[in-house]
C-alpha positions as a Python dict, from the first residue, in 0.01 Angstrom:
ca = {
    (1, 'X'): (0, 0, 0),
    (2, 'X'): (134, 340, -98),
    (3, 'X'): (87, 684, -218),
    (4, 'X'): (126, 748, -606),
    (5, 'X'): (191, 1154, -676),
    (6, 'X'): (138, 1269, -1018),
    (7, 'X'): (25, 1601, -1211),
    (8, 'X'): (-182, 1383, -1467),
    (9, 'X'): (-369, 1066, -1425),
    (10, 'X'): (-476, 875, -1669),
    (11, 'X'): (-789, 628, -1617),
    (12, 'X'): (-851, 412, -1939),
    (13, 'X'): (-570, 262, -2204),
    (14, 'X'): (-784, 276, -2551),
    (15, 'X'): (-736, 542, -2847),
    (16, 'X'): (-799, 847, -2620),
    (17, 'X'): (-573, 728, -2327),
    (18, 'X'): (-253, 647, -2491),
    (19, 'X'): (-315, 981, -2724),
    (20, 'X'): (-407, 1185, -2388),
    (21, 'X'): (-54, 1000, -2221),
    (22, 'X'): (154, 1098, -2515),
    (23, 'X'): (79, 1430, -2534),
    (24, 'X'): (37, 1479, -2131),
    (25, 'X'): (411, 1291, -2156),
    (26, 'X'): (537, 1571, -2413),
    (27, 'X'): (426, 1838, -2235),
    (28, 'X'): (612, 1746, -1927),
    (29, 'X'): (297, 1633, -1709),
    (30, 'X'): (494, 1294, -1672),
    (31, 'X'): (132, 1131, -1640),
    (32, 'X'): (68, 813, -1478),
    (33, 'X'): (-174, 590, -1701),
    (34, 'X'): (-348, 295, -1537),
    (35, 'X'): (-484, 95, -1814),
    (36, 'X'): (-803, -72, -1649),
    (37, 'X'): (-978, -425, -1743),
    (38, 'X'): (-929, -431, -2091),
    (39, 'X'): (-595, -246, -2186),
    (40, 'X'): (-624, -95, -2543),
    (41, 'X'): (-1000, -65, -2531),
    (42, 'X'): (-1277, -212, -2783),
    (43, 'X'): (-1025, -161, -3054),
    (44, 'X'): (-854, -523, -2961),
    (45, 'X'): (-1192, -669, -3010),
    (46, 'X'): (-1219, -596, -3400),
    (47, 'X'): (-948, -800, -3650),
    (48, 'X'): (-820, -561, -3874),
    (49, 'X'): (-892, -104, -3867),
    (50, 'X'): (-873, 5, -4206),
    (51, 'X'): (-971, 361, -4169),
    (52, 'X'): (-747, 477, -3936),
    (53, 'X'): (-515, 726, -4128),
    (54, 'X'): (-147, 640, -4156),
    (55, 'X'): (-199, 243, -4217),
    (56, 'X'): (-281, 187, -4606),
    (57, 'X'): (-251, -139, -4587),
    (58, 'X'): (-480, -157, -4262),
    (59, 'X'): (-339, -324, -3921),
    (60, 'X'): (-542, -560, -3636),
    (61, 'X'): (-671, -311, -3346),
    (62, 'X'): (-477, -500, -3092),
    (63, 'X'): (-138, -436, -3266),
    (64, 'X'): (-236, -59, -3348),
    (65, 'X'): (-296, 26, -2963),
    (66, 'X'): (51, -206, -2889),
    (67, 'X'): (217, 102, -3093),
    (68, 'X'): (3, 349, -2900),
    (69, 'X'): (145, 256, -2618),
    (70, 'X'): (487, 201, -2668),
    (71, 'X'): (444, 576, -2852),
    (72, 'X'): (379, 658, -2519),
    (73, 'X'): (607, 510, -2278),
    (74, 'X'): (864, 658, -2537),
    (75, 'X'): (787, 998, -2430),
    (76, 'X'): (803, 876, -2055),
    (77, 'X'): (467, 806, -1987),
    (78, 'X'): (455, 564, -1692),
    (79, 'X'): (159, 290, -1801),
    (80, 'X'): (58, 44, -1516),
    (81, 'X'): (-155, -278, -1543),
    (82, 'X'): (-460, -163, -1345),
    (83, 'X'): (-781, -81, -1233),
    (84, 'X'): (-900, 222, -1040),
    (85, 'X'): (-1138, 107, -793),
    (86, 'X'): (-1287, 433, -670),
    (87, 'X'): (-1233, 801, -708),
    (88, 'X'): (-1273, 1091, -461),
    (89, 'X'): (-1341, 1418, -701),
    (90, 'X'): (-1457, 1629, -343),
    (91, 'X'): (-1106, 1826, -351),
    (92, 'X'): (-811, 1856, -526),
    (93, 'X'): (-575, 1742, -555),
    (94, 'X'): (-789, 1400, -646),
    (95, 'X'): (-754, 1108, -466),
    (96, 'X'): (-772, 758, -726),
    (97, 'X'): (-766, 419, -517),
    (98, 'X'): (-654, 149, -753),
    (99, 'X'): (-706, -215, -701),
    (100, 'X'): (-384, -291, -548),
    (101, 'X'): (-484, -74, -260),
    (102, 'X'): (-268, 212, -369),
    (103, 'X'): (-405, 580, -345),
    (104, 'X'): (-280, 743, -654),
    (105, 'X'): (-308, 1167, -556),
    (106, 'X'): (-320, 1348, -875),
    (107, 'X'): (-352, 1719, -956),
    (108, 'X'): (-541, 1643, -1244),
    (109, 'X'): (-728, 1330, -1385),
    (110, 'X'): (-804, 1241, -1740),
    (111, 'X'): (-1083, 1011, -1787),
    (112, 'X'): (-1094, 732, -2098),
    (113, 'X'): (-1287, 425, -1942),
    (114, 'X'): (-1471, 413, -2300),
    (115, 'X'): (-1808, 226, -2375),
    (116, 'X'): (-1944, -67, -2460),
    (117, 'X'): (-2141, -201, -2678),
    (118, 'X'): (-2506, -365, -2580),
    (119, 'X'): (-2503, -746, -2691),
    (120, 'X'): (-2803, -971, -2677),
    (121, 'X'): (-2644, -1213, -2438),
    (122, 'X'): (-2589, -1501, -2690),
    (123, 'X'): (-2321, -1734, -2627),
    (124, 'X'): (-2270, -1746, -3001),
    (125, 'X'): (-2170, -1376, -2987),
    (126, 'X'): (-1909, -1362, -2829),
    (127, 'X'): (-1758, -1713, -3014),
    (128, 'X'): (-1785, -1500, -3348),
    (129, 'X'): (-1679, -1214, -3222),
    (130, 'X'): (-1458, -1037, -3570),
    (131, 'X'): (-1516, -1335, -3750),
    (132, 'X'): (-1862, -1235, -3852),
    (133, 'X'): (-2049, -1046, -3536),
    (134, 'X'): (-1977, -631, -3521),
    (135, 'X'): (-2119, -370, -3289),
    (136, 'X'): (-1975, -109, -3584),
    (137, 'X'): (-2087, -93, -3917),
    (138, 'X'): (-1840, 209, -4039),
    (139, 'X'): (-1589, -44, -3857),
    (140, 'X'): (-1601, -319, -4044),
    (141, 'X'): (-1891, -295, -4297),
    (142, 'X'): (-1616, -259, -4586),
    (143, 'X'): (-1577, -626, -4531),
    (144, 'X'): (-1903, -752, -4635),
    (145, 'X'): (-1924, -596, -4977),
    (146, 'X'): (-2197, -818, -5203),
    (147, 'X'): (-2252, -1014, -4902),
    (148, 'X'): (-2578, -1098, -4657),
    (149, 'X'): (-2536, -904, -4359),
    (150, 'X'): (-2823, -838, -4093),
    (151, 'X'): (-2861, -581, -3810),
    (152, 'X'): (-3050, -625, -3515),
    (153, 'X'): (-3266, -310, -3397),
    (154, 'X'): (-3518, -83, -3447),
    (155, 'X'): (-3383, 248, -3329),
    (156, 'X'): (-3258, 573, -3503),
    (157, 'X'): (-2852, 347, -3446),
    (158, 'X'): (-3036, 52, -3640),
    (159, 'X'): (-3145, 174, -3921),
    (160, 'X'): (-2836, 456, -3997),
    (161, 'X'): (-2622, 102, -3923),
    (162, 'X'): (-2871, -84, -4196),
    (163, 'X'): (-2867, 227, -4470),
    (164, 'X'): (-2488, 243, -4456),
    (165, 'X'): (-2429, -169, -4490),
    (166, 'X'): (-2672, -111, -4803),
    (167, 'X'): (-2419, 52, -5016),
    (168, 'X'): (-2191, -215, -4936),
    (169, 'X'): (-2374, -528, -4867),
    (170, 'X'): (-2587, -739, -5131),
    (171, 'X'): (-2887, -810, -4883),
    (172, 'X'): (-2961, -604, -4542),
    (173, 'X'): (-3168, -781, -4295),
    (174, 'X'): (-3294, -557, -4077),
    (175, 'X'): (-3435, -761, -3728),
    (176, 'X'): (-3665, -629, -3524),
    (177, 'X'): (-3836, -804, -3202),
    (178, 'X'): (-4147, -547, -3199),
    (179, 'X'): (-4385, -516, -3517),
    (180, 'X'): (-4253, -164, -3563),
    (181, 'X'): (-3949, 17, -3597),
    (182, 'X'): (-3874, 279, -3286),
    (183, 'X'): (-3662, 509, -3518),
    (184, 'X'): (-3768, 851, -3720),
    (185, 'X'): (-4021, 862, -3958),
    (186, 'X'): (-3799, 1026, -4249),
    (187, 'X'): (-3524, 722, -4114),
    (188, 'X'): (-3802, 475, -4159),
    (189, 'X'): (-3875, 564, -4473),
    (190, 'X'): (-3576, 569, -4608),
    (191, 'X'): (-3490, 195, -4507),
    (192, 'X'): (-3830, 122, -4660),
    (193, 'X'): (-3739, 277, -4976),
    (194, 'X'): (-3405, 115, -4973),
    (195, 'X'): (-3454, -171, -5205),
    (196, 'X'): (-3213, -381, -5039),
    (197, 'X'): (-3291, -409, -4695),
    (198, 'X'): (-3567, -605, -4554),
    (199, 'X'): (-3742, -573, -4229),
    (200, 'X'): (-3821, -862, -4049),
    (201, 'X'): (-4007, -730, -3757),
    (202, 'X'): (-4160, -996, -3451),
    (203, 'X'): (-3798, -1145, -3466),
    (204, 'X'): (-3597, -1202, -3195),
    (205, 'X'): (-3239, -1424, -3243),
    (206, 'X'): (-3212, -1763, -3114),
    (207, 'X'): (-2849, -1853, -3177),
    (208, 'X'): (-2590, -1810, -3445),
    (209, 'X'): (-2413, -2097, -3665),
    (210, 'X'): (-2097, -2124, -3860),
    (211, 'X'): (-1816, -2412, -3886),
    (212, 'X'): (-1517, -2108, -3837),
    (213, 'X'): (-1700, -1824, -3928),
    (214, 'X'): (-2048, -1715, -3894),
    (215, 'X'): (-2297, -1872, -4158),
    (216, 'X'): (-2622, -1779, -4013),
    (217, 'X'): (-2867, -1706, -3799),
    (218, 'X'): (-3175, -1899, -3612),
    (219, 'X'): (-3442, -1661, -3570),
    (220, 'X'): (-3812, -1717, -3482),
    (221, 'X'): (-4102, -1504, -3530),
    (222, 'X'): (-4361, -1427, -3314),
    (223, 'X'): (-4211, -1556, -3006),
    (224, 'X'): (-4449, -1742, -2759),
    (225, 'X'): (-4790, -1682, -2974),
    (226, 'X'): (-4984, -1965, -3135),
    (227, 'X'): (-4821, -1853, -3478),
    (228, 'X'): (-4439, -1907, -3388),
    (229, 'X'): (-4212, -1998, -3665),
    (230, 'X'): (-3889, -2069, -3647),
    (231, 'X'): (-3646, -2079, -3904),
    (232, 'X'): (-3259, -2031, -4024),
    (233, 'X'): (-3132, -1718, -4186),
    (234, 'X'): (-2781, -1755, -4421),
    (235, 'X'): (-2580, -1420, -4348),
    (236, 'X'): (-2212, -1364, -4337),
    (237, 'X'): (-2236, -1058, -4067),
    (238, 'X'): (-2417, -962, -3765),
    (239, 'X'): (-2445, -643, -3689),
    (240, 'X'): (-2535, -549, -3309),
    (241, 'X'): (-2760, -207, -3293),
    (242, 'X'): (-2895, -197, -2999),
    (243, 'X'): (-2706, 80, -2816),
    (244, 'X'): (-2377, 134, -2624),
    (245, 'X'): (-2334, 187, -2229),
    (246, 'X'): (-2079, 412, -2079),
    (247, 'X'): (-1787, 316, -1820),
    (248, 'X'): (-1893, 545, -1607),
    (249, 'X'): (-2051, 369, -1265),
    (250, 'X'): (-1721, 462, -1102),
    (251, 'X'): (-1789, 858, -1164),
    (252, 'X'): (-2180, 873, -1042),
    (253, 'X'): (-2203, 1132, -792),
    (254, 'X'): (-1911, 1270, -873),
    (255, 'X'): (-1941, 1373, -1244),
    (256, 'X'): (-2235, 1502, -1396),
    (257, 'X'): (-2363, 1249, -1668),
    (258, 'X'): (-2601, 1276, -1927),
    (259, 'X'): (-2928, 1055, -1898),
    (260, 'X'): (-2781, 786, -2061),
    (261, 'X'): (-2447, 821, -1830),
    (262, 'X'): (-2223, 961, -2089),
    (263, 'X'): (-1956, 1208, -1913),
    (264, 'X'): (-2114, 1588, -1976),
    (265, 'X'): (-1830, 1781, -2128),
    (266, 'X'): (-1803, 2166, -2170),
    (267, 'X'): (-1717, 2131, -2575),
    (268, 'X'): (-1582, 2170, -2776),
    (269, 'X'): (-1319, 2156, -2444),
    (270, 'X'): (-1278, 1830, -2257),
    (271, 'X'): (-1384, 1979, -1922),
    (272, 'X'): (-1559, 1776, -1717),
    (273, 'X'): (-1802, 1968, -1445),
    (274, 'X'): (-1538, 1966, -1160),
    (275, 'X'): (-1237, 2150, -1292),
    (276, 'X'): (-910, 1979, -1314),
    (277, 'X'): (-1094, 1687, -1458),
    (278, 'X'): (-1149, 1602, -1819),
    (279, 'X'): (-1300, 1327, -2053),
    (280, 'X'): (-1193, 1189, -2333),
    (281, 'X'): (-1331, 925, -2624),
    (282, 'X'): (-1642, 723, -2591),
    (283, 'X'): (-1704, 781, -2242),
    (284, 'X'): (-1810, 1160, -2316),
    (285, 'X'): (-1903, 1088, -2688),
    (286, 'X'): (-2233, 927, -2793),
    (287, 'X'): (-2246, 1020, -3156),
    (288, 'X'): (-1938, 893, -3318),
    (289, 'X'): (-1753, 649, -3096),
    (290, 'X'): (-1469, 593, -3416),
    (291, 'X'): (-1123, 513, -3284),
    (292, 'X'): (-960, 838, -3452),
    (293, 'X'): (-1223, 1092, -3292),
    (294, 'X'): (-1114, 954, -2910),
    (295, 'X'): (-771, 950, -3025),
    (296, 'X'): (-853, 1354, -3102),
    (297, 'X'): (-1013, 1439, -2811),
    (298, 'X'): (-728, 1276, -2583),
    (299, 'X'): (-487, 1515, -2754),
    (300, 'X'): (-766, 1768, -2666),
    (301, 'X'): (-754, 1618, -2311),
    (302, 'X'): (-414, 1666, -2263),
    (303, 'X'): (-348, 1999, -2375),
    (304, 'X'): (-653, 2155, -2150),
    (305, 'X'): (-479, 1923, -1810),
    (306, 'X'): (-162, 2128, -1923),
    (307, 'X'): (-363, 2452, -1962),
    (308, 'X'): (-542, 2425, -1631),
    (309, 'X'): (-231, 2336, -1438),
    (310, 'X'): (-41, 2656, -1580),
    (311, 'X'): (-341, 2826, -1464),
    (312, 'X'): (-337, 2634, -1123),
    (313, 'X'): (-37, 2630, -1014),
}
């Protein structure tokens, strides 16, 4: 048990950590980053990031954020296999107690826990996990051109998700457990008038198939009426729709969140509601959750912990 000092913590090792820790690191903060449960974020769940600029011939998301981080130990950052455990946000400096038992006291704090994506609870998920299922269709939608692809949902997320794999895909299936789609009107539409999608609503998922990659679906429609059918769909992707949650449980009553309990930030700054602590990537972003937009805002991160503590000091 012992006491960690540091101008900058870090809490979170995806996109928007390691950026926040390399700049922090060049500007002289030496910050101390404690990666958490799942160093390098959702990134290390996907096989391959092809629209991250800088790699033309694409590279796997667990090897991108190995570079990330060795980017920023090279500047001095001090990255430690962690989790923080609970925070104390009542005065500053900021008291972080990590799972060791150590009380990290930090003049400033950067948060990056990220979010993650809602699954359906299917054992089959998590088996094809980037070898067929997605929670991102910008992700990895390029790799199901002229294929069968379906998207479970029925929100706003859903149908954007279904409309975008349309100009890719050669079939959409768009599932839907309720015998209506929860989404906009003029987003409706549009997937109605979108030649290649169908809507399959009163269909929930049973289980997915596949010798080493997905091959299908079993669905059934109308579960637990008279009229139940149950049948097998062919598809080469699943597509998961059905929202995103926010690492944020460690930061209620301490940060104001949004109703969904994304971090609020003062944009287009990083500031958090308590000053001297910022957010960075998917925790404080529910709109585009892309790997390069938390990498930005942990460079954004960074350079307004160095701003406050010239102002602070």
């Amino acid at each position: 048990m012992s006491e960690i000092l540091t101008r900058c913590a870090i809490i979170g090792g995806g996109p928007a950590g390691y950026t926040a820790a390399i700049y922090a690191s060049r500007a002289g903060l030496a910050p101390i980053l404690y990666e958490g449960m799942q160093p390098g974020g959702q990134l290390t769940t996907t096989t391959e990031v092809e629209n991250f600029p800088g790699y033309p011939e694409g590279i796997s998301g667990t090897e991108m954020m190995e570079e990330f981080r060795m980017q920023a130990e090279r500047f001095g950052a001090d990255i430690r296999t962690g989790v923080i455990t609970a925070v104390d946000f009542s005065s500053r400096p900021f008291r972080l107690t990590t799972d060791g038992g150590d009380t990290v006291v930090a003049e400033t704090v950067i948060i990056c826990t990220g979010a993650s994506a809602s699954y359906l609870g299917l054992p089959d998920e998590q088996k094809y996990m980037g070898m067929g299922v997605s929670a991102c269709a910008t992700c990895d939608g390029f790799f199901y051109r002229k294929r069968r692809v379906a998207v479970v949902g029925g929100g706003d997320t859903a149908c954007e998700e279904a409309l975008y794999l349309s100009t890719l895909a050669k079939q959409v299936f768009l599932i839907v457990r309720k015998p209506y789609l929860r989404a906009s009107k003029v987003m409706q539409q549009r997937v109605f008038d979108r030649e290649n999608i169908d809507v399959l609503f009163n269909t929930n998922t049973l289980g997915l198939y596949g010798e080493e990659v997905l091959e299908g679906a079993h669905l059934v429609e109308f579960k637990g009426e008279p009229n139940q059918r149950e049948y097998d769909l062919d598809i080469d992707g699943f597509f998961l729709a059905i929202g995103h949650k926010p690492s944020t449980a460690l930061f209620v009553g301490q940060l104001d969140l949004d109703e969904k309990g994304y971090i609020k930030v003062d944009a287009p700054s990083t500031r958090t509601n308590v000053p001297g602590v910022f957010a960075a990537g998917d925790v404080a972003d529910p709109h585009y959750m892309q790997a390069i937009n938390a990498a930005g805002s942990g460079c954004r991160a960074a350079i307004d912990a160095e701003h406050f503590l010239q102002n602070n000091a």
